[in-house]
N, C-alpha and C positions, 0 to 999 in steps of 0.2 A: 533727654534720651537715656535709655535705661536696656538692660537686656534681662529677659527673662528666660525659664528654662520649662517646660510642659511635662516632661517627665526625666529630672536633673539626675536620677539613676543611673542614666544610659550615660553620664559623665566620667562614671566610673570604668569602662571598657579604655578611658585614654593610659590606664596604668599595663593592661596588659599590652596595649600599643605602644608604649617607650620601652617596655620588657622586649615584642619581638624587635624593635628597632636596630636596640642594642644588640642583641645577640646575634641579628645577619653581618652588624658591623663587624664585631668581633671576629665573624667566621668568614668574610671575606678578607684573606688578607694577601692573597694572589692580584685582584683587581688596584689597579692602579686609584691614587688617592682622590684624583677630582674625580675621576667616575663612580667610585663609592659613595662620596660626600652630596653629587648631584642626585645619584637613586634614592640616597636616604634623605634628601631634603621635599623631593617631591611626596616620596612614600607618607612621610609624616602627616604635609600637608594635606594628602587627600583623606589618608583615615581620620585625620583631624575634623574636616567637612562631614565624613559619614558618621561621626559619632557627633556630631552637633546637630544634624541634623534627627537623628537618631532621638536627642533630647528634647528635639522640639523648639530650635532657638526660635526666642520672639524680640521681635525690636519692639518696648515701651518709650510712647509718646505722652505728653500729659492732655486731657482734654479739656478746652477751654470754654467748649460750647453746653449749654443747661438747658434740661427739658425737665418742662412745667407742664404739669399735669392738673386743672381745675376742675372739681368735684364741685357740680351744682346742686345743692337741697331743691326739688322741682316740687314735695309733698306742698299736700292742702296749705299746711301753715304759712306756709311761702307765700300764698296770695299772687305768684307771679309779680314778687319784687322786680321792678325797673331799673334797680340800683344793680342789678343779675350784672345784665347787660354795659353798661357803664362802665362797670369796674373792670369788667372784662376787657374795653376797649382798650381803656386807658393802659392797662397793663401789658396790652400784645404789643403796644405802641411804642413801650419802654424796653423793647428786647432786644439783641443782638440780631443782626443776619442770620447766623449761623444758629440761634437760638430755636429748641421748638418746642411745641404746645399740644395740649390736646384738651378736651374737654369731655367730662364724664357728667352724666343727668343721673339723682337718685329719686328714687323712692321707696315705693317699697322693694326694688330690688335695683340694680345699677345695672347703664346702657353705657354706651359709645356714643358720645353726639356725635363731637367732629375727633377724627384719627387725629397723631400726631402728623404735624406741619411745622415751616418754619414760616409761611404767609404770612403776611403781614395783618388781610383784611379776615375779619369775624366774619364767618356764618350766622345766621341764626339759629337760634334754639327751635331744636322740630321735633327730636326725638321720643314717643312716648314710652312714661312708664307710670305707674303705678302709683298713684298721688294718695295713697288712703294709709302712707304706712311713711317712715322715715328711716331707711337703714344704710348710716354714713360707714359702716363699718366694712359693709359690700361696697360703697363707693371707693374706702381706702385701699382696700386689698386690690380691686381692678384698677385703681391708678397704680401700685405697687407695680403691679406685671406688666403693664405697659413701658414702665423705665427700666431700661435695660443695663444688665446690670453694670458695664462699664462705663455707663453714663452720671454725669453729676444731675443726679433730677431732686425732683420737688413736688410735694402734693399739696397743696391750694385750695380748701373749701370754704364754699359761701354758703353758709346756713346760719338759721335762728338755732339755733344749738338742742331743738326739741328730738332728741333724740326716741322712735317708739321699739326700731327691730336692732339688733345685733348689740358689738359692746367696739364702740371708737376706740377706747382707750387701748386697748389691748391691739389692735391691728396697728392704731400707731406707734405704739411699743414694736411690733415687729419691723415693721416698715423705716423704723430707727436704727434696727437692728443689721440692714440690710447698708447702710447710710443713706438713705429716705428722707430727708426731714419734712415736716408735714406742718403745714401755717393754720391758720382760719381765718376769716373775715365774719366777726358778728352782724347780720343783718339784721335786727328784732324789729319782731312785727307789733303793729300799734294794737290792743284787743280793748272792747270795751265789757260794757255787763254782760254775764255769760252764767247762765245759768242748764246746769246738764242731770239728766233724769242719768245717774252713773247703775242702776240693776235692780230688778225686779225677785223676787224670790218668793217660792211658790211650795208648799212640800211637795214632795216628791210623789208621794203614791197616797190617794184618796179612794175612800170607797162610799157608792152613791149613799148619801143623804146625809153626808158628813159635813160638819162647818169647820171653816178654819179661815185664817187669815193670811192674804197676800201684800208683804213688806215691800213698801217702795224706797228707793235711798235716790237723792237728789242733794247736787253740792252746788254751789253756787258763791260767786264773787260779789252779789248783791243782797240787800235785803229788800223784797217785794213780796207783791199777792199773786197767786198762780193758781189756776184750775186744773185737777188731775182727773185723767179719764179712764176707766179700766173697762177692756174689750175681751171677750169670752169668743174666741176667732175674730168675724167682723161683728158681732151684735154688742153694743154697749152694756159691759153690767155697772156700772160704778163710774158716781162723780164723787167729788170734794172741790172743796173750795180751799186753798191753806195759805197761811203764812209763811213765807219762806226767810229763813235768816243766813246771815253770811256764813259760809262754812259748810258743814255736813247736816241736811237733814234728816230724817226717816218718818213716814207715811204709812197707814196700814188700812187695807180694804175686806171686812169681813166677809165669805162667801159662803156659801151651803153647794155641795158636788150634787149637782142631780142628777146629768147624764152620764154614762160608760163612757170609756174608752180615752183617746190619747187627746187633750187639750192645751191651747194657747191661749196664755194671757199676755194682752198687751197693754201698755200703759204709758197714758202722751202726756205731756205737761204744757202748757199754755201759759206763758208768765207775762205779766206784764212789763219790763224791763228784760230784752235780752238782746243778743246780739244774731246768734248762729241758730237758725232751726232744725241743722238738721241732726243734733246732739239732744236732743226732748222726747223721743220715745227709748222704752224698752222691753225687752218681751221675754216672758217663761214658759216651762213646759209642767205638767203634772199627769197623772195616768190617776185613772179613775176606774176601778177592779168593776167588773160587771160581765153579762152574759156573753159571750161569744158573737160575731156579726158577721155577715158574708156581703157581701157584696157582687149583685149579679149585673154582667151587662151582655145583650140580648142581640144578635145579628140583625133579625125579624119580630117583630111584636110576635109573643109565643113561643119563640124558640126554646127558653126553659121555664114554660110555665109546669111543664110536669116535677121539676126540679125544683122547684118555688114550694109547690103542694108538699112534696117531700118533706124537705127540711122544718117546713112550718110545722108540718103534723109532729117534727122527732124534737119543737119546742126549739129548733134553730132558729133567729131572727135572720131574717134578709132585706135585703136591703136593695132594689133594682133602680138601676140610674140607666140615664142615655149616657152616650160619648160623652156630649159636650159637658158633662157634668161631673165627668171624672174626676179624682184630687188634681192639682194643679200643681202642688206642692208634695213634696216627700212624707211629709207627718203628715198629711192628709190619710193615708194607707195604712197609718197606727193604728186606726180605729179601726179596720175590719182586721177578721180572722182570716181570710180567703177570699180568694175573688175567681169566679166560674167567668168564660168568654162562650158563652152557646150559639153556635155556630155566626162566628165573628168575624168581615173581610178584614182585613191589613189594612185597605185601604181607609176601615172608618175611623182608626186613632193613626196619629202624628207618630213620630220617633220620638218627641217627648216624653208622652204620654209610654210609649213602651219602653224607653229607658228609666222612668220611675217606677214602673209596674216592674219589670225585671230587679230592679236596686232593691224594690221594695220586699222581693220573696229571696233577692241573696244574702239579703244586708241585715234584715229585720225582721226576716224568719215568718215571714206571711205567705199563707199558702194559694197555688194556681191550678184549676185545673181549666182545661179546654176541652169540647167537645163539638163533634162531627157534624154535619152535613154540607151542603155545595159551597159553600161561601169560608171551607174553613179547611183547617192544615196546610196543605199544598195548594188545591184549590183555591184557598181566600189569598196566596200573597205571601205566607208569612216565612217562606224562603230568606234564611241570611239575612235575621229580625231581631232584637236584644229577646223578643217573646220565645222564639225558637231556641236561641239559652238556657231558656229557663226550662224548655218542658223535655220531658223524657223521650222524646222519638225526631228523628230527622224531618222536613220535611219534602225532598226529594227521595228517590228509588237508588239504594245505592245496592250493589250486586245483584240487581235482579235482571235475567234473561228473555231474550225472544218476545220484548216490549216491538209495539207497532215504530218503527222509523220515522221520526220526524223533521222536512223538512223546512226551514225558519226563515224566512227575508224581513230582516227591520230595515227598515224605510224613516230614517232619521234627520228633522230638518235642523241643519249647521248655519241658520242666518245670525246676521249681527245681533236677531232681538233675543238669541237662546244665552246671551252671556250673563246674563241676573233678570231678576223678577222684582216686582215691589217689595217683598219683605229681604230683599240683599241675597236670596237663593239664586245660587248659581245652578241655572237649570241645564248648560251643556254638559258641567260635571256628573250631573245628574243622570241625564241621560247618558250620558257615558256611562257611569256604573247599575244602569239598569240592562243595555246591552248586556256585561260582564256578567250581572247576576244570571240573565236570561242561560249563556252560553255554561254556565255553571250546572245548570239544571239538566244539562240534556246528557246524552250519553255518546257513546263512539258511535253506534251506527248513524246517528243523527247528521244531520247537514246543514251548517249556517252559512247566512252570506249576509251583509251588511252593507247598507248604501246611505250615503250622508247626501244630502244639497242643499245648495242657494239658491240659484239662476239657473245652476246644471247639477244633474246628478253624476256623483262619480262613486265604484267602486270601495268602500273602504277594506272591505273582506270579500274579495270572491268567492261564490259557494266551496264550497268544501267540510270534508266532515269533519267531525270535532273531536279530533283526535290530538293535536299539536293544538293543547286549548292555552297554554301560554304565552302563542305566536298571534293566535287569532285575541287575546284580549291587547295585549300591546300594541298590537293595527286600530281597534277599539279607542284606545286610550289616548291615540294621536290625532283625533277629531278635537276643532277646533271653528270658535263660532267667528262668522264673517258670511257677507251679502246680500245677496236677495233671499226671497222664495218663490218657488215654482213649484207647485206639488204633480201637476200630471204628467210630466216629463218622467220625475222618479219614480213615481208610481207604476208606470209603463215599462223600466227598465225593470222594478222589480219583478212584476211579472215575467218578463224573458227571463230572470235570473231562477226566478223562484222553479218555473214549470220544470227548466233543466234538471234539478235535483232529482235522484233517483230512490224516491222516500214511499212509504206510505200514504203519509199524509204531509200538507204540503199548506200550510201558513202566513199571513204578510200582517206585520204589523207597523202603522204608520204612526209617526209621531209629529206634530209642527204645534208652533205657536202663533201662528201666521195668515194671512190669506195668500189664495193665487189668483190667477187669472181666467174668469169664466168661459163657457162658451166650450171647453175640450167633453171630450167625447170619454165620459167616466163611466156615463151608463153600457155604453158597448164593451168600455175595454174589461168592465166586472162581469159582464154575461161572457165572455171569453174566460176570466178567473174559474167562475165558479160554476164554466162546464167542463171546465180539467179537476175539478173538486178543491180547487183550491180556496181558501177562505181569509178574509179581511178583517183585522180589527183598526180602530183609530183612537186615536190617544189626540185629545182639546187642549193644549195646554195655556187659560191663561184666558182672561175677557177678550182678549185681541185676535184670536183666533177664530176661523170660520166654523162656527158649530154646527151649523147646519149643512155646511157641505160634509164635514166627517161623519155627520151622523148620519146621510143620505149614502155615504161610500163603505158605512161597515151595516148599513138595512140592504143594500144592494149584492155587498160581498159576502155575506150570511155569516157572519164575525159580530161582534160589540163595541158598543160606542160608550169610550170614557170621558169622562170633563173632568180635567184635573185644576183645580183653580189654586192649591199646592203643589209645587213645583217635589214636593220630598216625597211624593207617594208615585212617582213617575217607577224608580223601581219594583215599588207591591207591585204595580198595574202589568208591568213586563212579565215579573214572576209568576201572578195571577193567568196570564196569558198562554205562557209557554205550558203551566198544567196543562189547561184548559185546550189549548189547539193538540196536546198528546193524547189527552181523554183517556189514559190509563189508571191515574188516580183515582178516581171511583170504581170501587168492584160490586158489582152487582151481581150475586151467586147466593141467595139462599142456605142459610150452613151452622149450624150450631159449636159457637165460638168454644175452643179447648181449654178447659183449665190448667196449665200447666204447675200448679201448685205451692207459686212462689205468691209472696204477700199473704196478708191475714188477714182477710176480710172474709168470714165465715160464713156468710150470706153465698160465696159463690162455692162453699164445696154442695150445696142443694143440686137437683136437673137443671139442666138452664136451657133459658127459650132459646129460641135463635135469630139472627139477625140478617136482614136482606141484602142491606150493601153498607159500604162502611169506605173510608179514604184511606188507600194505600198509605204507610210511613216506613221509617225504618226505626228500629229501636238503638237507641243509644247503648254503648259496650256498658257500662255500667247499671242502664234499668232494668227493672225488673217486670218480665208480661206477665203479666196475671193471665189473659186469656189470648190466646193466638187464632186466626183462623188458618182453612186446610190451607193458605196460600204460604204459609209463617207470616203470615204479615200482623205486628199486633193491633188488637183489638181494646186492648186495657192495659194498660202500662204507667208506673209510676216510679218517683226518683227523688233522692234529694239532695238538693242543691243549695249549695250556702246554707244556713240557719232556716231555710224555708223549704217543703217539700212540693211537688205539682205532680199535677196525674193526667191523662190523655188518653179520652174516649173516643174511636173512631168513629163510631155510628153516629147517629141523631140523638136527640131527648124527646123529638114531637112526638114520633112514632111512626112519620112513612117510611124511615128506613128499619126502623126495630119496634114495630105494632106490637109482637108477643112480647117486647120487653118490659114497654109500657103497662100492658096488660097484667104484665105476671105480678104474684102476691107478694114476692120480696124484691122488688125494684125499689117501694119504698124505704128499707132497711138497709137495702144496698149503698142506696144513693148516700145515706147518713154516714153511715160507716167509711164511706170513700171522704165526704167532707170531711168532717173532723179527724180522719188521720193525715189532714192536710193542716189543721189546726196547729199552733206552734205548739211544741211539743215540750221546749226547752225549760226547767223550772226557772222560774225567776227570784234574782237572786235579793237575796236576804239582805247583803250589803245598802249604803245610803251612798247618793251621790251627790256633790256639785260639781257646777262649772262654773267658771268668771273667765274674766280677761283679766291679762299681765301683758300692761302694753299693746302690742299685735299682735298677741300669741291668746289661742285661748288655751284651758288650764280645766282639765278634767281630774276631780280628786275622787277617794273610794275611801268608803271609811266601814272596817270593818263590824260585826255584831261585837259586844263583849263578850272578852273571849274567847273569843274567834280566830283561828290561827288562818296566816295569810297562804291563800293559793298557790298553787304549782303556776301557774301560768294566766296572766292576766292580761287583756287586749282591750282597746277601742280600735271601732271602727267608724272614721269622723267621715259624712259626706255633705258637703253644701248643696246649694241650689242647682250646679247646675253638675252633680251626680259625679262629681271628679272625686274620688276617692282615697282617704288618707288610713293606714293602719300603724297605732302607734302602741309600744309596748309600757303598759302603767308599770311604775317601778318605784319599789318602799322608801318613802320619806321618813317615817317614824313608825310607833309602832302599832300594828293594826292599818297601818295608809297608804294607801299607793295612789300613785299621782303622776299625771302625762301630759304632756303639752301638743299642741299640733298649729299649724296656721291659721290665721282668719287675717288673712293681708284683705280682703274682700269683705267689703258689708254682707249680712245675709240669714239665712236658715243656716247652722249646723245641727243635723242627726246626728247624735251619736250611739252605737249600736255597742255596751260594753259585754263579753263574753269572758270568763271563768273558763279556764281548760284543765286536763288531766291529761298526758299523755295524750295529746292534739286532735283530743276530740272535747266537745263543748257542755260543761254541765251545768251552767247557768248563765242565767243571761239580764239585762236589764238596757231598757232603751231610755234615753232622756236627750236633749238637745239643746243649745244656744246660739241667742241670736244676737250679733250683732247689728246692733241698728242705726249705727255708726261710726264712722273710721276716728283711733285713737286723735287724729291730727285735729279733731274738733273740740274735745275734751278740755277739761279748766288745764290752761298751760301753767307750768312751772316758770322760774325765772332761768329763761334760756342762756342768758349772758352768766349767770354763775355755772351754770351745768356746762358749759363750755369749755371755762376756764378748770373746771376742775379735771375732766378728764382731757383735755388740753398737757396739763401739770402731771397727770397721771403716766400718762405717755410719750411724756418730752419733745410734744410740739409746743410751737411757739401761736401768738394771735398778731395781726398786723393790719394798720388801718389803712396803708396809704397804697394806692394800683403798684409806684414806682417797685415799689418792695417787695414784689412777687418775683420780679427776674432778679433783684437785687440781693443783698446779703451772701455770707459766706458758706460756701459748700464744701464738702469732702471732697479732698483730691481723685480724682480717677484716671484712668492709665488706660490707653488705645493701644491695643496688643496689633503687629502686625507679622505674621510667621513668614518667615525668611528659609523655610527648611527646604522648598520645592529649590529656591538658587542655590543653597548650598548643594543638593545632589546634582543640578546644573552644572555647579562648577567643579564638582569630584567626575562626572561624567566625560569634562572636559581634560582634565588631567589626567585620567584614566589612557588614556591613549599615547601622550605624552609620557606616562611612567612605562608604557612596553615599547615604547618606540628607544629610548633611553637605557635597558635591558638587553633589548635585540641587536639593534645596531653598531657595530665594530667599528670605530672610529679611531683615528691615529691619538696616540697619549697625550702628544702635548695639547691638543684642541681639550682633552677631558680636562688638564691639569689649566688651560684657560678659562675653559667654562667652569671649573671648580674655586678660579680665582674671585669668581664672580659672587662666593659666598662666604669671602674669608673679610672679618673685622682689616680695616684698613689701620696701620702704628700711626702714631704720632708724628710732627717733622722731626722731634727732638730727638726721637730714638733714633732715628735716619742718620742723622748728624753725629750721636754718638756713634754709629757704628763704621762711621766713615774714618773716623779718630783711631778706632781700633783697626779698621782695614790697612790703615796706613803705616803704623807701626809693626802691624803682623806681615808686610813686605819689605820693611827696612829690614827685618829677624831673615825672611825667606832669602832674601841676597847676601848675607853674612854666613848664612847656614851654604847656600848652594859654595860658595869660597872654601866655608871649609869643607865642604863633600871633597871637592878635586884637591885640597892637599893632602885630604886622608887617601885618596884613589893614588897619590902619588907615594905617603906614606908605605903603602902596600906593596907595593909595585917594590921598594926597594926591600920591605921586611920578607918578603916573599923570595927575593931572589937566593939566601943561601940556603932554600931546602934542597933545590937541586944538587947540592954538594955532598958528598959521602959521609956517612954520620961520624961526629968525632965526640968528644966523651961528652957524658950524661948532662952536664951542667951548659956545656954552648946548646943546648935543644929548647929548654926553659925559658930563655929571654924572648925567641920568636912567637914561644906561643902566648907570654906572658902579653906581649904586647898586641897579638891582635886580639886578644880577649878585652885588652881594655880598648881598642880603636871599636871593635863590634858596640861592645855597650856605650861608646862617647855617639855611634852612629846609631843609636836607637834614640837616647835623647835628643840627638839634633833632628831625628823624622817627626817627633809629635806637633813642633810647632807647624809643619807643612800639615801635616793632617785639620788640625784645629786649621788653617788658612784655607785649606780647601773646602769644609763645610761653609765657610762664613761668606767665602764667593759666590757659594752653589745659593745660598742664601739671598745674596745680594741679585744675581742676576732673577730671581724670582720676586723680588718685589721689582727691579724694574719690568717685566715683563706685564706686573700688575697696572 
């Protein structure tokens, strides 16, 4: 038991509290003694408690109880060791009651399996993490903060000691620091022949018809025969046949560059002796300088065939694919210079497909334009799109007025089957956020109302206008899948809900994945819809759905019938819809588009034709219209964004909506000019690059020209497969080099996009990429059990073979603080009343001079006893003295009598007075012994009192 002090400062105020104590004593000197001594005993004691507690008193206990914290290696190399488990038992087995535990899983980043516990019985191992990478050093830091710090804890990890991300040694150096100690258990995994294709390298920039050579490096624990395969994308260019010997080899495959643009080389190995296959491929990048490429994809067969003619005449290559032919991959988009969408739905590419397409014009400087007719801008879908990102105009009407009023009922089915689809798409989410989109779109005057069902329709948004549109999506947002379905029930409420709306135009759009119940009366209740004008669309979603009844109930409701067999294009289809039932996005007015004289494209200061109708947009604050019509709405608009620029034509390319455009003599000049100032613009840079891996990390280096002084500012821009975006800053290694690191916990594609700045704009640029094509934990292993102990050694943890020995061994003392300050002002609280009651109250003296006995140190017997020796002598003196008082009183008596006599001469006067001067002074000595006698009584009767 121990006391401590939380801020021992406040200890210092006890000096000026013995100063006031003193000096009230001093200045009471009126108040009788036990009443003073009792004030100042209390007083003390209370300031005494307020200045302790004041500092914070804590009562320290020692603590006997240890928590154990075990760090499991869960990565590849582990193999899901069985001995995990085991050791784990054995060891919870051997703990105290009061003992507790937790258990951390690593990999590439560190979890929580089980909290701490003092349980006796093991959970199992459930928690996923990240098996492609090994970072013990994240495991030790999140076991660190789990032991608290008044605790005797311990960190405990089971791993083959293959360390790939962070640095152990150093966290358990901290974690010692803290008094942490940190153990291990070598687990080493058994490995046989292993042979790993370790990087492919490729130059960097080729120009068509160039030969060069592609270096392979393969290391290996065996010596065998192996086949090596080189693939130019998927098509094979290059076999070998080779000898592999133990160690490091290297392989070279000569090539000739014959096509343009951005290439992978991949290259697998085939040995006959190995263990792990999925350590035998690896893959490069190279860029091959050649003519410009575009890339068209077409809503309609023709839609930019007049755009095709164009480019090809001004010696553009194009390039026209369908959808499903699109890159699949990010480097796929290296190869073209631009990619046109002529008149394109939302609905025909995925959200994959448009988060590459957008990545690809922010990230890697590729340019987009879009252009106009029914299936496109607002029209096609592309509402709140990663496409709509990229391009330079909105695609809903933002501040425009005295638009026709639109009233909206979604008819949304909430059965159990809307909670995923076959590919794991959760389609209520889904539909939930295409409601949301929907209600985005519309404006104040407008009026929504929302109905969900299973078995019954219920309410989710009563109509109302969309004004409180963050009340109306949170009502939205609260749909949840569960029941049956029944569609003509809700169908029929929509109707009541929808006709009430006091709109224009007036809307229902149904959605299910489902069937209902035949036999209801749909044909009557749609000639009732749509002789109020009201109009129906339905939305299929899903083989399991009644297609032929939606398509009967949006042919009858004079609406549109969609089959969504992807559940992710539920919201285009909504957004598509809500244009579509407003009918204001098309303008059709006849009018010769204004040049308002921003952009360079000198082809438009000529007359220009004019154009019939075109899709309402809004322009974004930052683009620039080149042509507006009388509505301001633009017409030609472009912008750029990220390293890539886009543009945004409203009209058509066929020519029903802009025939004189077609028609006219610089339409083909135009169109060229608009492409290639979409073309990347950025020089490209002069520097060399690599990449490798170190570890899990990959490792982007720059290597300057000679000569060459290093840039103001240097950046990559890493993005994998699946578009998650990393920006890292290069920074000088030596001289002329800069060099960045970034993740690759993840097998995979990394782009890397590296940009040169000047004052935060971009003056050169170079793309290059790496792939990993397999996680570090497969790689030829090192000897785990030495790397262990070394930084083991390095960081002053210790290694331990036996389960017992994990609760067991000596720990730093630690101390259980418990603050006592709340009872200390308890107990000055309590006093407090006692000290004025003590102050106030007039009590008789002797009661103070009793209760003040109550605080005086009690004598010895023996002093008692002396003073009874002395009592007793100083009474024998007091009865000799009182004796001779009365002979002196008789003395006097007789010296006294002859002054009454008539004076006679000078010398009989002398003797009288001489002698009572000496009887005076004999009577002052014989008073002192009475005095001294009477304190020593006054004395005595107060310790008997005591």
């Amino acid at each position: 038991m121990g006391i401590n002090f939380i801020q021992p400062l406040f200890l210092l105020l006890l000096l000026p509290v013995v100063y006031v104590i003193i000096s009230w004593w001093q200045h009471q000197k009126q108040m009788p003694i036990g009443r003073k001594a009792t004030i100042a005993t209390i007083r003390s004691l209370l300031f005494l408690l307020l200045v302790l507690a004041l500092a914070g008193t804590q009562l320290l206990t020692p603590v006997q109880a240890k928590t154990i914290v075990f760090v499991v290696d869960r990565s590849a190399s582990m193999k899901d060791d069985p001995r995990v488990l085991s050791f784990l038992r054995e060891a919870i087995g051997q703990k105290q009651a009061a003992d507790k535990y937790a258990v951390i899983a690593v990999g590439a980043e560190a979890a929580v399996d089980q909290p701490l516990t003092i349980r006796q019985e093991l959970q199992p191992l459930g928690v996923d993490v990240n098996r492609n990478a090994t970072n013990l050093a994240e495991g030790i830091r999140l076991a660190s903060a789990m032991i608290a710090t008044n605790a005797r804890g311990k960190v405990v990890l089971l791993t083959d000691g293959q360390e790939t991300n962070g640095d152990a040694a150093r966290q358990t150096r901290l974690a010692r620091e803290r008094g942490i100690a940190v153990e291990a258990v070598s687990l080493q995994q058994p490995y046989g022949d292993e042979v790993v294709l370790t990087s492919v390298q490729v130059p960097q920039r080729l120009y068509a018809g160039e030969e060069y050579g592609i270096t392979v490096d393969v290391e290996s624990t065996v010596a065998t025969e192996a086949t090596l395969r080189l693939y130019e994308g998927n098509r094979e260019a290059g076999q070998q046949t080779v000898q592999i010997s133990k160690g490091n080899n290297r392989f070279v495959f000569s090539q000739k560059a014959m096509q343009q643009g951005f290439h992978r080389y991949r290259v697998e190995i085939e040995p006959r002796q190995d263990t792990v296959a999925a350590n035998n491929q690896a893959t490069a990048y190279t860029q091959v300088a050649g003519a410009p490429v575009v890339l068209v994809a077409e809503g309609h067969p023709g839609a930019a065939s007049n755009l095709i003619q164009a480019l090809e005449a001004g010696n553009i290559k194009v390039e026209l694919r369908d959808f499903a032919l699109l890159p699949k991959e990010l480097e796929g988009y290296k190869q073209f210079a631009s990619i046109v969408l002529a008149d394109v739905p939302a609905t025909s590419m995925n959200d994959a497909d448009m988060e590459r397409m957008r990545t690809a014009v922010r990230d890697l400087g590729i340019g987009l334009i879009m252009t106009g007719g029914k299936d496109s801008f607002g029209m096609g879908g592309w509402f709140q799109t990663p496409i709509e990102e990229a391009l330079p105009v909105h695609m809903d009407l933002k501040g425009k007025e005295q638009l026709p009023s639109l009233g909206l009922q979604l008819v949304i089915d909430k059965s159990g089957s809307m909670s995923a689809d076959a590919r794991g798409a959760d389609k209520m989410a889904l539909a939930r956020e295409a409601a949301i989109r929907a209600t985005t779109m519309m404006n104040a005057q407008d009026y929504i109302g929302v109905i969900a069902f299973d078995d019954t329709p219920w309410d989710v948004v009563a109509p109302q206008s969309v004004t409180k549109l963050d009340e109306i999506q949170q009502q939205i947002g609260r749909i949840q899948a569960d029941g049956g379905t029944d569609i003509f029930p809700a169908l029929q409420l929509g109707y009541e809900r929808v006709k009430a709306m006091n709109t224009q135009r007036k809307h229902v759009i149904l959605l299910t994945d489902g069937q209902s119940a035949i036999g209801d009366d749909y044909e009557g209740l749609l000639q009732q819809m749509t002789a109020e004008n009201i109009t129906v669309s339905t939305v299929a979603l899903g083989d399991d759905s009644d297609r032929s009844l939606l398509e009967m109930i949006a042919e009858l409701g004079k609406g549109r019938y969609y089959f969504a067999n992807d559940a992710e294009s539920i919201p285009k289809i909504f957004s598509k819809e809500t244009a579509l039932a407003s009918r204001t996005f098309i303008v059709e007015k006849p009018q010769v588009p204004g040049y308002t004289g921003l952009g360079a494209w000198p082809t438009l200061k000529q007359t220009l034709p004019p154009v019939r109708a075109y899709i309402a947009t809004t322009p974004k604050q930052t683009a620039e219209s080149s042509l507006m019509s009388a509505d301001d709405d633009p017409i030609l608009t472009r912008w750029q964004y990220g390293l890539g620029r886009s543009v945004a034509w409203t009209s058509d390319l066929e020519g029903k909506w802009s025939p004189d455009w077609v028609a006219w003599g610089g339409s083909s000049r135009l169109w060229n000019e608009i492409v290639a100032w979409t073309f990347p613009q950025i020089t490209e840079g002069a520097w060399k690059t690599t990449t490798s891996m170190k570890g899990a990390k990959g490792n982007v280096r720059v290597t300057m020209p000679p000569g060459g002084s290093l840039p103001q500012e240097m950046e990559a821009v890493v993005l994998n497969q699946e578009m998650k975006r990393e920006v890292i800053k290069l920074k000088p290694v030596a001289p002329g080099v800069m060099e960045g690191e970034f993740e690759t916990a993840d097998p995979g594609t990394y782009m890397i996009q590296i940009s040169q700045k000047n004052q935060g704009r971009v003056t050169a640029s170079q793309t290059t990429g790496l792939t990993v094509s397999y996680s570090p934990e497969y790689g030829v292993h090192s000897d785990g059990e030495k790397k262990l102990q070394e930084w083991l050694s390095v960081g002053g943890g210790n290694q331990i073979t036996k389960p017992e020995e994990a609760f067991g061994g000596t720990l730093p003392d630690k101390w259980d603080t418990q603050s006592i300050s709340e009872w200390l002002l308890m107990l000055a609280a309590f006093l407090l009343p006692i000290d004025i009651a003590v102050r106030r109250l007039q009590l008789p003296d002797q009661w103070w001079a009793r209760l003040s006995s109550l605080w005086r140190v009690r004598k010895s017997m023996s002093a008692d006893s002396d003073q009874q020796v002395v009592l007793s002598r100083l009474g024998e003196k007091r009865s000799a003295t009182r004796r001779t008082r009365e002979e002196r009183t008789d003395d006097q008596k007789v010296v006294s009598a002859p002054l009454i006599h008539p004076v006679g001469r000078a010398g009989n006067r002398v003797k009288p007075a001489v002698k009572n001067e000496q009887a005076k002074e004999k009577q002052e000595k014989q008073t002192q012994p009475d005095e001294t006698l009477n304190r020593l009584l006054v004395a005595k009767n107060r310790k008997k009192s005591q």
